[in-house]
C-alpha positions as CSV (number, residue, x, y, z in Angstrom):
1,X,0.0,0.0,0.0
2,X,1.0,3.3,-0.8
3,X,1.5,6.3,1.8
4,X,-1.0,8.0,0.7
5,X,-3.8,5.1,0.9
6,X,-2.8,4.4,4.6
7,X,-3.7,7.7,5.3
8,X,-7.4,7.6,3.7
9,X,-7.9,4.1,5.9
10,X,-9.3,4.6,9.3
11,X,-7.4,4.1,12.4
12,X,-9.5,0.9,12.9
13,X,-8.8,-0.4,9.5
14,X,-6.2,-3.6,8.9
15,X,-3.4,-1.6,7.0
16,X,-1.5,-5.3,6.5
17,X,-1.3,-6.2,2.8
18,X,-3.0,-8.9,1.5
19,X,-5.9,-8.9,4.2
20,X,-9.2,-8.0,4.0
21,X,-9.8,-4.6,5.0
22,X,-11.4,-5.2,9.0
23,X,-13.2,-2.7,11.1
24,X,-11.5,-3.2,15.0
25,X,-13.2,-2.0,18.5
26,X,-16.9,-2.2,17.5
27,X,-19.4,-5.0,17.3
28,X,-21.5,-4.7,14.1
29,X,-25.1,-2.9,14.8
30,X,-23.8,-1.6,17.9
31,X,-24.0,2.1,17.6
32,X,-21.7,2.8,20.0
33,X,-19.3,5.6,19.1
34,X,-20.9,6.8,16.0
35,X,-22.8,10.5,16.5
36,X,-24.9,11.3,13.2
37,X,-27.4,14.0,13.1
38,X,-30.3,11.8,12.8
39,X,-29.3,9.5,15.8
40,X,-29.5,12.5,18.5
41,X,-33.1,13.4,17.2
42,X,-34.4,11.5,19.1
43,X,-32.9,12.1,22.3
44,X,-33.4,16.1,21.7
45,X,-37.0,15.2,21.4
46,X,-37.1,13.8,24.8
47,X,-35.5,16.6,26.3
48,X,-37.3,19.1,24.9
49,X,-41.1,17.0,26.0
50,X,-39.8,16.6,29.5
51,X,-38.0,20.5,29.9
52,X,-41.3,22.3,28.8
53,X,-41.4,25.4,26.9
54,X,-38.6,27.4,25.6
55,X,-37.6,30.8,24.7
56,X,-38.0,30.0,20.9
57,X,-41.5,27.8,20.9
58,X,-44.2,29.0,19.5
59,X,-47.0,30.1,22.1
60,X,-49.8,27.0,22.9
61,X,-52.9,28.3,20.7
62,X,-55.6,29.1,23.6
63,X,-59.7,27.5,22.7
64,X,-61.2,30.8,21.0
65,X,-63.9,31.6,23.4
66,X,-67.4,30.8,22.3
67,X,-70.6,33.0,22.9
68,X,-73.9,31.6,22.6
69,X,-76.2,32.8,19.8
70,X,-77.2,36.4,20.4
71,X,-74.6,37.4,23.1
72,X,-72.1,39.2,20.9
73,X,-75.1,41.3,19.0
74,X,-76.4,42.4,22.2
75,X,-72.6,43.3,23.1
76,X,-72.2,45.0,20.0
77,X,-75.5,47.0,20.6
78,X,-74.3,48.0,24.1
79,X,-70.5,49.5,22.6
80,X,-71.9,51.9,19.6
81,X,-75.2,52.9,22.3
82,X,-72.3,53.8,24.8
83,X,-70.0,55.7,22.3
84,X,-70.8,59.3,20.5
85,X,-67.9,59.1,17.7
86,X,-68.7,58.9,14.4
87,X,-69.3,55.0,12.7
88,X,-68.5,55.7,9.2
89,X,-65.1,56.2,8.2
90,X,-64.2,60.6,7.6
91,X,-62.1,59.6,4.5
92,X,-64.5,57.4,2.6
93,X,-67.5,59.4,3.4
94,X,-65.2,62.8,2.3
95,X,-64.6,60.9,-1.2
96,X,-68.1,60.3,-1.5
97,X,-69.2,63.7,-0.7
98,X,-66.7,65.2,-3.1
99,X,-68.1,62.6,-6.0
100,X,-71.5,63.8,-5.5
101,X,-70.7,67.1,-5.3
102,X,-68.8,66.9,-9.0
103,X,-71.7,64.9,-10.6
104,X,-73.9,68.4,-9.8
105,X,-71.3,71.0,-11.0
106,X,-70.7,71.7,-14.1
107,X,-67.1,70.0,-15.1
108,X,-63.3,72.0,-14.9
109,X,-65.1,73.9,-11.7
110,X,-63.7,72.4,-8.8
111,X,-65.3,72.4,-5.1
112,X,-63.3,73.1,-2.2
113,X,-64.7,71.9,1.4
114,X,-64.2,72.9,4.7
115,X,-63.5,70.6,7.3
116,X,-66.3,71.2,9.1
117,X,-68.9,70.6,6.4
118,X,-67.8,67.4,5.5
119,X,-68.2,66.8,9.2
120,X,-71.6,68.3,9.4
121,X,-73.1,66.7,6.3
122,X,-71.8,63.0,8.2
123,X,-73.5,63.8,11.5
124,X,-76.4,64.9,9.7
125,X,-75.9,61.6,7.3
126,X,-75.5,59.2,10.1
127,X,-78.4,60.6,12.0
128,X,-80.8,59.9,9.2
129,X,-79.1,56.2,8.7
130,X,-79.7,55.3,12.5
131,X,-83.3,57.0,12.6
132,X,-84.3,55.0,9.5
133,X,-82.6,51.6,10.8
134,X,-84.4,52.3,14.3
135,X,-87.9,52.4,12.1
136,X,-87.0,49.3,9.5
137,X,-86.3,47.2,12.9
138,X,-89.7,48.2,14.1
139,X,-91.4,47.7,10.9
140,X,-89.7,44.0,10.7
141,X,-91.0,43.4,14.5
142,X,-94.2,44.2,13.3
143,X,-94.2,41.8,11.3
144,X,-93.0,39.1,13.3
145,X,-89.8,39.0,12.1
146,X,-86.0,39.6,13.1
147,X,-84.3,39.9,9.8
148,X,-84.7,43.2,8.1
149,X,-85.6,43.4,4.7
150,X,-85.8,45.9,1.9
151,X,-89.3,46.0,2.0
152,X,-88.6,47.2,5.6
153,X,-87.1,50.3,4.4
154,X,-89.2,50.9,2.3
155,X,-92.2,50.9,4.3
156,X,-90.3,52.8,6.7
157,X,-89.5,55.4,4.3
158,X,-93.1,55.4,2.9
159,X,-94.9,56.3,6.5
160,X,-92.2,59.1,7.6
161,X,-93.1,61.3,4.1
162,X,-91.3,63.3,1.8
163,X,-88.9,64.9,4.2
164,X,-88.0,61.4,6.0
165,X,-88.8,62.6,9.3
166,X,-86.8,65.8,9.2
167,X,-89.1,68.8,8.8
């Protein structure tokens, strides 16, 4: 054998020429000695079951809490009766109120709005909405039902006039 051959064998291996090349220290199967990746897994896995949680686990999802049917409607009632702010969006209803306002002037004339416009045309706006909700609900009770419908508002809209209840 050449020089550089011994030095590829292992230190086990027979290096005698003419034998067989024989593995020394070991019995075959036993794993004794050898540490590959895959034969710590499962030890790790142990550890890690019996240590608990650590810093880089992800947190244990929690049961999402269930209400029964009707409890988070009445909740939801409860928060926007409590609360005076606003419930549509200032942006979205500003874009809206600009849109409307191009479709009646004449076009290259723009509109400019003061803050406080666009914020009396949406409590105005949201007033209306809430009053005719309060009537389609009432109108739906009537008639024995929970659901509104269209036919709600419209009834709703038909008994409170021209002016919708304003005038």
């Amino acid at each position: 054998m050449s020089t550089k051959q011994r030095m590829r064998l292992d230190p086990g291996e027979a290096s005698t020429p003419g034998s067989a090349a024989k593995k020394r220290g070991r019995p075959p199967g036993s794993g004794a000695g050898k540490t590959t990746p895959g034969s710590m897994a499962p030890k790790r896995a142990k550890k890690r079951a019996s240590a608990g949680v650590e810093p880089g686990d992800p947190l244990p999802l929690r049961k999402k809490r269930r209400y029964k049917p009707g409890t988070k409607a009445l909740l939801e009632i409860r928060k926007y009766q409590k609360s005076t702010d606003l419930l549509m969006l200032k942006l979205p209803f500003s874009r809206l109120v600009r849109e409307i306002a191009l479709t009646l002037r004449p076009q290259g004339l723009g509109m400019r709005w003061q803050s406080q416009a666009i914020q009396a045309l949406q409590e105005a706006s949201e007033a209306f909405l809430v009053h005719l909700f309060e009537d389609t609900n009432l109108c739906a009770i009537h008639a024995k039902r929970v659901t509104i419908m269209q036919k709600d508002i419209q009834l709703a809209r038909r008994i409170r006039g021209a002016w919708g209840g304003l005038g």
